[in-house]
C-alpha positions as CSV (number, residue, x, y, z in Angstrom):
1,X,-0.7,52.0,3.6
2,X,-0.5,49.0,1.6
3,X,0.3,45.9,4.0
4,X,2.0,42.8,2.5
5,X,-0.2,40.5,0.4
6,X,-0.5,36.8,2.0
7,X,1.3,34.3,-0.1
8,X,-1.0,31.2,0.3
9,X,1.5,28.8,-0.4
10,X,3.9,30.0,1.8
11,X,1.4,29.9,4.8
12,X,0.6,26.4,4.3
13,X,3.9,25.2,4.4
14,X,4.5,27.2,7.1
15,X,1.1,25.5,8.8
16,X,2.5,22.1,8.1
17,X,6.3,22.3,8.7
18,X,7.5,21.3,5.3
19,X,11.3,22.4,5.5
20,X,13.1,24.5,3.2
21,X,14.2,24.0,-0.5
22,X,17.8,22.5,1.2
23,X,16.6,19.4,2.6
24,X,14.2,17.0,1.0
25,X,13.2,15.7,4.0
26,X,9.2,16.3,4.8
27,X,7.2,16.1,7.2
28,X,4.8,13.3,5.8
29,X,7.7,11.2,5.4
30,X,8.2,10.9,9.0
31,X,5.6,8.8,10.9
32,X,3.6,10.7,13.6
33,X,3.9,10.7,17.1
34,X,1.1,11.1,18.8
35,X,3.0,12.0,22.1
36,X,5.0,14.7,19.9
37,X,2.6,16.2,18.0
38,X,-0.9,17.3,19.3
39,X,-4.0,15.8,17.6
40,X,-7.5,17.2,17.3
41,X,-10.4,15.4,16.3
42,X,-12.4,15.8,13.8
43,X,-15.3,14.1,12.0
44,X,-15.7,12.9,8.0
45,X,-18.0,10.8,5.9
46,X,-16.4,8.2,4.1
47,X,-18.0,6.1,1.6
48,X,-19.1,2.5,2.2
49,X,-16.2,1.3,0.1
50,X,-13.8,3.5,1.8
51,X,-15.1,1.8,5.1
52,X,-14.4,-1.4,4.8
53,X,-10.9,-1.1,2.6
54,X,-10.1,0.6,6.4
55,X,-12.1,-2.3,8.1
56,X,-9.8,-4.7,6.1
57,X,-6.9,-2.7,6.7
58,X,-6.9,-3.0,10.3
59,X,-7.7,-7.0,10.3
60,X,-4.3,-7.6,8.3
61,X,-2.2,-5.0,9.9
62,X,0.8,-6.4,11.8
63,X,1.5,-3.2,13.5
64,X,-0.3,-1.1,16.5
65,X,-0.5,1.9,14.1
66,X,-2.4,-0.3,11.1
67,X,-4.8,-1.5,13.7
68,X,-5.5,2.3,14.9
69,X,-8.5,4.1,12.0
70,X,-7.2,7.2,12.7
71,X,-3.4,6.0,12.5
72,X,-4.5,5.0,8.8
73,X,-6.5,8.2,7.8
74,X,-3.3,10.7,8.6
75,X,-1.0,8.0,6.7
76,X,-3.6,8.6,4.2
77,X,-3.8,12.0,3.9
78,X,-0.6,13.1,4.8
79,X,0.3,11.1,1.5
80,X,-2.2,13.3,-0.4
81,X,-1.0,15.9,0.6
82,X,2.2,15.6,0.1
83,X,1.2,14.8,-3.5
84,X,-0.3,18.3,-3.8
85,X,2.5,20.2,-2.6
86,X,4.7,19.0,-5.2
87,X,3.2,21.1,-7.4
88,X,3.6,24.2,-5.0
């Protein structure tokens, strides 16, 4: 019996929400909140360059989410990765 092949694509937007071809809404453009959406932690090495722009980032920041790291990495990467799914 020959079962379904996955579509990759489809599971990752499934994974991360991103709505259907009708709305352009997406999820990264949303800001995240924390009390909404569960977070788990994680650890990554970041270069010494990358560690003070984010140093920096949080001295200027006006708002409570600039002066949070992790606040600035899911901004970050949410970004990017809304970047790659435009190609998906």
């Amino acid at each position: 019996m020959a079962g379904k092949r996955l579509n990759t694509d489809e599971a990752v937007l499934n994974i991360i929400g991103k709505p259907d071809g009708n709305s352009s809404a997406t999820p990264f453009n949303e800001a995240v909140e924390p009390a909404k959406e569960k977070l788990v932690q994680m650890a990554f090495y970041v270069t010494e360059k990358q560690r003070k722009a984010l140093k920096l980032k949080t001295a200027i920041g006006d708002k409570p989410e600039d002066k949070d790291l992790s606040s600035i990495v899911r901004q970050a990467l949410n970004i990017y990765l809304e970047d790659i799914l435009k190609d998906i």
